[in-house]
N, C-alpha and C positions, 0 to 999 in steps of 0.2 A: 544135406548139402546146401540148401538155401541160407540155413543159418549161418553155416560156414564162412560161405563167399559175402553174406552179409557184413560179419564182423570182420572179416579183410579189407574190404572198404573200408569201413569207418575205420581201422585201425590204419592204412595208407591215407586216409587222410587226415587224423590226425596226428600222422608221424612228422611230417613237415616243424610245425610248432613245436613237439617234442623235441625234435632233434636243435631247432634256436635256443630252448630255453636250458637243454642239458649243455651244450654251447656257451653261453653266457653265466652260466652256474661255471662252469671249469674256469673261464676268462675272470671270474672274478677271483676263485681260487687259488687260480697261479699266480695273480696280480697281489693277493695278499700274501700269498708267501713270500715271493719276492720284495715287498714291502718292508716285510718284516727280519728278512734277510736283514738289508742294508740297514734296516733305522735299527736292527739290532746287532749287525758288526760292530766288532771294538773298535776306536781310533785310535790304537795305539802311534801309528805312524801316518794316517792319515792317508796311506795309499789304496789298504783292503777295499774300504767302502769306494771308493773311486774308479776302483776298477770292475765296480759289477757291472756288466752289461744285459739286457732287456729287450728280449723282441721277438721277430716270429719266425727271424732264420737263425743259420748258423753265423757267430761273429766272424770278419776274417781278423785274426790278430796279426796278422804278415803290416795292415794298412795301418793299424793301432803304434803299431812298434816303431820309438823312439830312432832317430838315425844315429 
């Protein structure tokens, strides 16, 4: 049991760090697919790539939309 509860510890506290660095690995992941998205949409008309949007909500496209 000592061992147990030993390695529980050490593993809550090194969960902290864990859980920023799998965090910042995804942030950089989604950041490159979306990257790669847009520098790799066609321009055929020059709209596609201009309408992607990026971020950490949902877009409202109601506020987007032309009168």
């Amino acid at each position: 049991m000592a061992g147990e509860a030993a390695f529980l510890r050490k593993l809550e506290a090194v969960m902290p760090k864990v859980t920023k660095q799998v965090n910042k690995g995804y942030r950089e992941l989604v950041t490159n697919i979306f990257t790669d998205l847009v520098t790799n949409s066609p321009q055929w008309s020059g709209k596609l790539a201009g309408n992607w949007t990026f971020g950490n909500t949902m877009p409202n496209y109601a506020e987007m939309a032309s009168p």
